[in-house]
N, C-alpha and C positions, 0 to 999 in steps of 0.2 A: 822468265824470259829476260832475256840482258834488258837495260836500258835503249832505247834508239834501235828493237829489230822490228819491224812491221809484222802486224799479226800472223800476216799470208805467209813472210818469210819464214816466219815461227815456227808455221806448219810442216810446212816443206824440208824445214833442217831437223824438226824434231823428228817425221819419219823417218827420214835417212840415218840418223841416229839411232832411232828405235830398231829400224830392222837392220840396217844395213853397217853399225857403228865400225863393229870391231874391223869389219872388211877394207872400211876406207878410212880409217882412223888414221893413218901414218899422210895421204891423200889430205884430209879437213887440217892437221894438227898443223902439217906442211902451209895449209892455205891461210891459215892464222896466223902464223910467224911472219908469214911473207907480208898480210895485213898491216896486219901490229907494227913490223918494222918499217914499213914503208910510212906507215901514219906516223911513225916516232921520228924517222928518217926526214920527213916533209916539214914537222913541225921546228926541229932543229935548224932546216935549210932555211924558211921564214927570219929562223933569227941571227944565222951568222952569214946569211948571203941575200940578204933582198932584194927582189930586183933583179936577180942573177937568175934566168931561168935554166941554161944549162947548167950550170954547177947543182941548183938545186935538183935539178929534175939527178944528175951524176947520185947528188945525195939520198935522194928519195930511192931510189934502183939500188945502189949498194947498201943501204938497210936494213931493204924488203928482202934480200938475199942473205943479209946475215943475221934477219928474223927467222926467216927459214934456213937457216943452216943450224942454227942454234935451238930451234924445236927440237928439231930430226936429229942432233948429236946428242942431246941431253934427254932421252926421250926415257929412257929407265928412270931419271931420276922424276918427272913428271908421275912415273907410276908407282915410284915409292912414295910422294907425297899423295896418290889418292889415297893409297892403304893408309897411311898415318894424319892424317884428316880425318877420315870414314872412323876411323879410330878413337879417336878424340871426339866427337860428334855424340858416337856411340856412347864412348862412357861419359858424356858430358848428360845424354839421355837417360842414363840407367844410377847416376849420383843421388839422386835425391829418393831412391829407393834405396839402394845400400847402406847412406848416410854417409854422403860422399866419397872422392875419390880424390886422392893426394896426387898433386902434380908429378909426385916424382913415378909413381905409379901410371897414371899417364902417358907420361914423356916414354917408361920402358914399354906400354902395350902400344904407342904408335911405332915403336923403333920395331916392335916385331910383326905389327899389321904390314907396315911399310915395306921392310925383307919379306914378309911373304908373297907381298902383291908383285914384288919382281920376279918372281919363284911362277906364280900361277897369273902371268899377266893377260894370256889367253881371257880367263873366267874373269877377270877387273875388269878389263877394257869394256866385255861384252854389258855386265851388269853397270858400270858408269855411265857408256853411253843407250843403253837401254832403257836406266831412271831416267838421265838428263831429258832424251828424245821424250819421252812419255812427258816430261813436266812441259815441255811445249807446245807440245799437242794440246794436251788439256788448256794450260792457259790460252792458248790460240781460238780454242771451242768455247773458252769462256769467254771470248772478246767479240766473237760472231754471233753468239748468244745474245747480249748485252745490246751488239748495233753491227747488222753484216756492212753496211756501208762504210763502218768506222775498222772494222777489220781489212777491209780494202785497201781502204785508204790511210792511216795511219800512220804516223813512222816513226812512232816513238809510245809505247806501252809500258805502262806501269808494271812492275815484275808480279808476280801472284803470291799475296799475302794471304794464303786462307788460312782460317783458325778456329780448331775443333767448338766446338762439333757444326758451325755454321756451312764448314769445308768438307763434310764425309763424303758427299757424293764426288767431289773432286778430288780426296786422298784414295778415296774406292776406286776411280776411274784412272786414274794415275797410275794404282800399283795391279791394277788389271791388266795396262797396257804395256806398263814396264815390265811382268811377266810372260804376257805374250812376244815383245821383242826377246826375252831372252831364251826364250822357248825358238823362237823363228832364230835367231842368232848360233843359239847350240845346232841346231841341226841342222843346219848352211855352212856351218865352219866348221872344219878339221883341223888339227892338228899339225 
């Protein structure tokens, strides 16, 4: 879970990710540019107009629109870097079985994860945000767990460092539920 989400929030953004990602994906991606830019926009204004609350606020509004405009226009390239991430991840995972793997080898299987995930963006979208939702769910249950009062209340959560084997029942519960969204996700979405 990011830095500064409150557990509750956690929950609530990982379902709608879990079940519902691919559907309002272009909807959440939009509502994060607009964020992002508005936050980038506000803090800009702070420093080149202080004290200027109309220009700043001018500033903060034309940011948060060309955070979201720049989501929404570049939004292929966002899914060619999940494939080529997810790529690199992967064989960064499976090196020390093989006896490792040359950057240059690398670089060519993210260049071809990345074209494919623009190819089959449907099945990216659904399984990225189906893990994502799923890891907040989980760390969200594991913050209720821990103290519900502090899952309430909270507004800033440490992100979820679990590590084998102390984390099974969380990497178990995780890719349970990240199955099931993609399962609830495939057969809600067409084509």
């Amino acid at each position: 879970m990011p830095l500064g989400l409150p557990p509750v929030i956690a929950l609530l953004l990982g379902l709608v990710h879990c079940i519902a990602g691919y559907r309002l994906f272009a909807l959440v991606l939009g509502a994060y540019g607009l964020v992002l830019g508005a936050g980038a926009g506000a803090a800009l204004a702070a420093t080149w107009f202080p004290g200027q609350v109309v220009a700043a606020s001018l500033m903060q509004a034309g940011a948060g629109l060309l955070g979201l405009g720049a989501v929404l226009a570049f939004y292929r390239i966002g899914i060619f870097l999940i494939g080529a991430v997810a790529s690199v991840l992967l064989a960064q995972a499976v090196a020390p079985w093989v006896g490792g793997i040359t950057w240059e080898v690398q670089l060519m299987l993210a260049l071809i994860a990345g074209s494919a995930s623009v190819v089959v963006t449907r099945l990216v979208l659904i399984v990225a945000t189906a893990i994502t939702g799923a890891a907040l769910v989980v760390r969200s249950a594991e913050v209720v767990a821990e103290s519900p009062v502090r899952w309430l209340t909270d507004s800033a959560t440490a992100p979820w460092a679990g590590v084998l084997p102390d984390a099974a029942f969380d990497l178990t519960a995780w890719a349970l539920l990240a199955a099931l969204g993609i399962a609830v996700q495939l057969a809600t979405t067409r084509r």
